[in-house]
C-alpha positions in Angstrom: -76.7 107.0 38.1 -79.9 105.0 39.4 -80.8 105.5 42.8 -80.9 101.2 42.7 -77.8 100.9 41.3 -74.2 100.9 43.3 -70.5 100.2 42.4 -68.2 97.6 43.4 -64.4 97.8 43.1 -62.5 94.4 43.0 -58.4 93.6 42.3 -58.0 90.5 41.2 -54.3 90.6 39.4 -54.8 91.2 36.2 -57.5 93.1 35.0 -58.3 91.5 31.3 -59.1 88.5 33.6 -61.7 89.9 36.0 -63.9 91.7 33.3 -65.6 88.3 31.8 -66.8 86.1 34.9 -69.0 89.7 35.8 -69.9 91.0 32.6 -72.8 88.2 31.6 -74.4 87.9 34.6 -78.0 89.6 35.3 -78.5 92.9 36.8 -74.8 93.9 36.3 -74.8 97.5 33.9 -70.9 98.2 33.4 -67.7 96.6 34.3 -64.8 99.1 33.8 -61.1 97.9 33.4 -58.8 100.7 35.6 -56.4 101.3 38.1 -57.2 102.6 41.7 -55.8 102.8 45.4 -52.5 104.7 44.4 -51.1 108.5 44.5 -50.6 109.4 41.0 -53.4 110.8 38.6 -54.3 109.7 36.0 -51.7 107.1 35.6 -51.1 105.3 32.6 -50.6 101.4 31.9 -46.7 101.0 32.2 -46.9 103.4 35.5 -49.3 101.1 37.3 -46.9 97.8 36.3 -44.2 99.6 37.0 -44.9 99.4 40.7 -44.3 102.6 41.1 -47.5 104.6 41.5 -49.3 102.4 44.0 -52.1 101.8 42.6 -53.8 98.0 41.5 -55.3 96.5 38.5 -58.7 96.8 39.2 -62.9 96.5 38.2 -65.2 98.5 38.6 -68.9 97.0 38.6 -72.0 98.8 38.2 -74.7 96.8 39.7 -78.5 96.4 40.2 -78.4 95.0 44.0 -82.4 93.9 43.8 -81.3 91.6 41.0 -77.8 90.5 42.1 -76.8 90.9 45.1 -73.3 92.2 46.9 -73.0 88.7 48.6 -73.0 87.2 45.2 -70.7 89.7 43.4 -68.2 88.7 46.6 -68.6 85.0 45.8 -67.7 85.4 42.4 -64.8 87.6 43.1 -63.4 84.9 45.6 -63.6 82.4 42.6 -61.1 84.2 40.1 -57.8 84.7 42.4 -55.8 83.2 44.7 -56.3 85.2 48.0 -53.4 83.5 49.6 -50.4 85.3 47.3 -49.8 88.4 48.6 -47.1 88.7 46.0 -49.5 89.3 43.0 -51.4 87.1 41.3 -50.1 83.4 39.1 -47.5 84.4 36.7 -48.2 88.9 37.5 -46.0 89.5 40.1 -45.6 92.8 41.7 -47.5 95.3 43.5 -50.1 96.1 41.2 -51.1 92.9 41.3 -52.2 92.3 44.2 -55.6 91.0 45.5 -58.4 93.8 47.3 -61.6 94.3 47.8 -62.7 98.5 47.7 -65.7 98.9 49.6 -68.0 101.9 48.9 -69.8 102.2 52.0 -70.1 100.0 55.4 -72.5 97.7 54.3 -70.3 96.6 51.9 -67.0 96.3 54.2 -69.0 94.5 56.7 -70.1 91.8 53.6 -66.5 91.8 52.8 -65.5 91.0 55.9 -67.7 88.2 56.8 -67.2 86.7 53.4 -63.0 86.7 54.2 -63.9 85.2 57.2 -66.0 82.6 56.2 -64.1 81.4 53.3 -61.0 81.4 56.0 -62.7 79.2 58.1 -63.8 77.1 55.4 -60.3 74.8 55.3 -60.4 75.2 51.0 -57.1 76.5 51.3 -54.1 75.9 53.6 -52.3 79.1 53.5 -54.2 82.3 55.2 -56.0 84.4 53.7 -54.1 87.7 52.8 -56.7 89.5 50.4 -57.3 93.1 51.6 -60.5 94.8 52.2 -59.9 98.4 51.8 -62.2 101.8 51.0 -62.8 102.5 47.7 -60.7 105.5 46.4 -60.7 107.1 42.8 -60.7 105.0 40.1 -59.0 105.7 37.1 -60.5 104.3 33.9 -57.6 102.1 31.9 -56.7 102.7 28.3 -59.4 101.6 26.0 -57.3 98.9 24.7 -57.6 97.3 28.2 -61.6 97.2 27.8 -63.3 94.4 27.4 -59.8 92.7 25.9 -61.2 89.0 26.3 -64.0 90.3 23.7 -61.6 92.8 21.8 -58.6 89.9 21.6 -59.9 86.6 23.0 -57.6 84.5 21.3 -54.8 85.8 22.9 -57.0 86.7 26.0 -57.5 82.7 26.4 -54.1 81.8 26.0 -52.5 84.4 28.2 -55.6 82.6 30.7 -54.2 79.5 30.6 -50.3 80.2 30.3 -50.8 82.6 33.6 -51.9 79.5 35.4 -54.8 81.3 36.9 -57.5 78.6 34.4 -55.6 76.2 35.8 -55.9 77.5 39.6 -59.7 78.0 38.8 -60.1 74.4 37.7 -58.3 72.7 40.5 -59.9 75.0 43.4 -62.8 75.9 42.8 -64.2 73.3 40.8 -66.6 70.7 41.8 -65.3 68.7 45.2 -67.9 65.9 45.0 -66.2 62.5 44.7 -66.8 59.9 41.8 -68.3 57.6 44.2 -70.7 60.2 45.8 -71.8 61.3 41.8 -72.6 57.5 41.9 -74.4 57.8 44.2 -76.2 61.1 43.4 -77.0 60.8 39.6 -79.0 58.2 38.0 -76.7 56.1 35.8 -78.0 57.7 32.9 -77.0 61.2 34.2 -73.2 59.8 35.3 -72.9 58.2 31.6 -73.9 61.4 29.9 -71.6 63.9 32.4 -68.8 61.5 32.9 -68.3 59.3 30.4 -69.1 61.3 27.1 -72.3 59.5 26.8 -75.3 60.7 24.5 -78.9 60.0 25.5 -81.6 58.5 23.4 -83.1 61.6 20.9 -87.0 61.7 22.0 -86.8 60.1 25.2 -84.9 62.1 27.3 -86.5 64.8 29.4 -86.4 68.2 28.3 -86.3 67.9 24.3 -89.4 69.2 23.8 -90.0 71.1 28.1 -91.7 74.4 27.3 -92.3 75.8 30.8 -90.4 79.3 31.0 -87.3 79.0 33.5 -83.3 78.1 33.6 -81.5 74.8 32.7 -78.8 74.5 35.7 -75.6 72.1 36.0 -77.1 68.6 37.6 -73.6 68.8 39.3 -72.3 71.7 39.9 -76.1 73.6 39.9 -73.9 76.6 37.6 -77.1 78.9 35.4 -76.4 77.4 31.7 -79.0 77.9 29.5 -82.9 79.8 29.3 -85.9 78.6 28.4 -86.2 82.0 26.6 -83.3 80.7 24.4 -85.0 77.4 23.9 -86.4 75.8 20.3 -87.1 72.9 18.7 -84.4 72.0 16.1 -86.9 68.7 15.0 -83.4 66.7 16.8 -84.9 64.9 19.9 -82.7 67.1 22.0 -82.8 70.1 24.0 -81.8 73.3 21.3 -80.5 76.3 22.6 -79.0 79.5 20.7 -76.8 80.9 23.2 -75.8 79.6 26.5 -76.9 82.2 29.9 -72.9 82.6 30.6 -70.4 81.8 27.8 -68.1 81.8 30.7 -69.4 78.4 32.1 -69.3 76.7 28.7 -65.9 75.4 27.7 -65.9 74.1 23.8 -63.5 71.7 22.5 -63.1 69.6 19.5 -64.0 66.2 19.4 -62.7 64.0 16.7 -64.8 60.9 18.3 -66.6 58.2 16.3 -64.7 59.2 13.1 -66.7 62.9 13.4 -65.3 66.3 13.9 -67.6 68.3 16.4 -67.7 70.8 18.9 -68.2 69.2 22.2 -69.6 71.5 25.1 -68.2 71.2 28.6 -69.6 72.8 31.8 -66.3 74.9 33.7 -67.4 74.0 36.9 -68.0 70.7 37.2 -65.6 69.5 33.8 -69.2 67.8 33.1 -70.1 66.7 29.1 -73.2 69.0 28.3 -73.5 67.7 24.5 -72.6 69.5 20.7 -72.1 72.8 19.7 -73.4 73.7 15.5 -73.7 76.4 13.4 -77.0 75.3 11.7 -79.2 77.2 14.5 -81.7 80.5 14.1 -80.1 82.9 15.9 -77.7 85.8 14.9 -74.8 83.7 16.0 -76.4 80.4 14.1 -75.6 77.9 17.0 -77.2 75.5 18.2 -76.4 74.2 21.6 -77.9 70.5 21.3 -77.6 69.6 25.3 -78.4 66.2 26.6 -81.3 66.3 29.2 -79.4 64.2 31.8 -76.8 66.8 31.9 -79.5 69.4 33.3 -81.9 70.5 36.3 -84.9 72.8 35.3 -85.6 75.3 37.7 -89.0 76.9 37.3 -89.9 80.9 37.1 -91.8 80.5 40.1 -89.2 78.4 42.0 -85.8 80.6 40.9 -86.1 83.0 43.9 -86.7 80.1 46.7 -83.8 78.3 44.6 -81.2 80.8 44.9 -81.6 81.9 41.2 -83.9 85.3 41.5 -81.6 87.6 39.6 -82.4 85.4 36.2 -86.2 86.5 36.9 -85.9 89.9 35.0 -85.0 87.1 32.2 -89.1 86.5 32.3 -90.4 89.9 32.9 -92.9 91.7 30.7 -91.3 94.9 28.9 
């Protein structure tokens, strides 16, 4: 291993669930689906949930902390669980389920710590705070079935999401706070119509479709990393073109059966905002073609991302 790189161990209930909001983001190298913090070797699936070996469902993240940080990697955890059920996790009940962060050396426990503490004192939840910070023991690999499963079975990995109730716990905690009448106040009535109401901008006078400066498109709301300038084209539409969003795990796609069409309507997570279309006439591999509105988007700069809070997504523009 790298001298720059480290590992983080997080339990988050289960473990198909904790894989995807780490795996796209920037500087991360590995994340590994396996069971730690018990007594038995190498214990198998149906040990672990059987409660009997001790161990939890856990990740294991290998990380480039120049590019993205601990501090970050906690925030991120924080946002997948509940850390006031000290019973498991949504629907997973039992032992193995249970919430923890493994830290690998002091720096990290004393980050740990102070991020526990702050979110405590924050007032988002009513109930204390019973997620344990605890040192990082062997970690046992899972089954390879277990491995990326929202990639391997993601069908069933986004229904078993939802049914747990932990999309739904995401959504209603974690999700943008800010009131309709503050967004009023906030966005220009252009942007509100776009993220609120559905709306569509006009094609050649909005103010990105044909932006070339090398950066990130952000959430205007939320200010969640969505799309790259690197992914950026001109489909000849009037609208911002993208082939790939930064994380898919930010974009939520539903079908929209509006105006007497059948399309793929793209939705920011975070902030429930309309982002535009989804079609599968685009360049890439993959041929989409994200066609955003503008008014749904900030553009952060290369030179601004660090002083904006966005520096891992510089490696995005560096020279290979």
């Amino acid at each position: 291993m790298s001298e720059k790189l480290e590992l983080a161990t997080f339990a988050g209930g289960c473990f198909w669930c904790m894989v995807s909001p780490f795996d796209e983001q920037p500087g991360i190298r590995e994340v590994i689906s396996g069971y730690t913090g018990g007594h038995k070797e190498n214990p198998t699936y149906e040990e672990v949930c059987s409660d009997k070996t001790g161990h939890y469902e856990a990740v294991q993240i290998t990380f480039d902390p120049a590019i993205f940080p601990y501090e970050k990697l906690l925030g991120l955890f924080w946002q997948q669980i509940d850390p006031t059920d000290e019973g498991g996790q949504f629907n997973d009940r039992g032992l193995s389920y249970r919430t923890a962060i493994f830290y690998h050396n002091e720096a990290q426990r004393e980050l740990a710590e102070a991020s526990r503490n702050e979110l405590a004192a924050s007032g988002r939840f009513q109930k204390p705070i019973v997620t344990e910070i605890l040192p990082a023991s062997r970690f046992y690999p899972a089954e390879d079935k277990h491995q990326h499963y929202y990639k391997k079975n993601s069908f069933h990995y986004n229904l078993y999401k939802e049914g747990s109730g932990r999309a739904r716990f995401i959504r209603e905690n974690w999700k943008n706070l800010k009131s309709e009448e503050q967004l009023r106040k906030e966005l220009t009535p252009i942007q509100y119509e776009v993220t609120r109401n559905n709306a569509t901008e006009p094609p050649f006078r909005n103010e990105f479709w044909d932006h070339t400066e090398e950066g990130i498109y952000v959430d205007i709301i939320s200010g969640e990393p969505l799309f790259s300038s690197k992914d950026k084209y001109d489909a000849g539409c009037g609208w911002p073109s993208f082939t790939q969003p930064l994380r898919r795990t930010e974009i939520e796609e539903k079908l929209d059966t509006s105006y007497g069409m059948r399309r793929i309507e793209v939705r920011a997570k975070s902030s429930d905002s309309h982002l535009g279309h989804v079609f599968d006439d685009g360049p890439g591999p993959d041929h989409a073609r994200y066609c955003i509105n503008s008014a749904a988007l900030r553009f952060i700069p290369k030179n601004k991302l660090a002083d904006e809070g966005y520096g891992e997504f510089l490696q995005l523009f560096e020279q290979h």
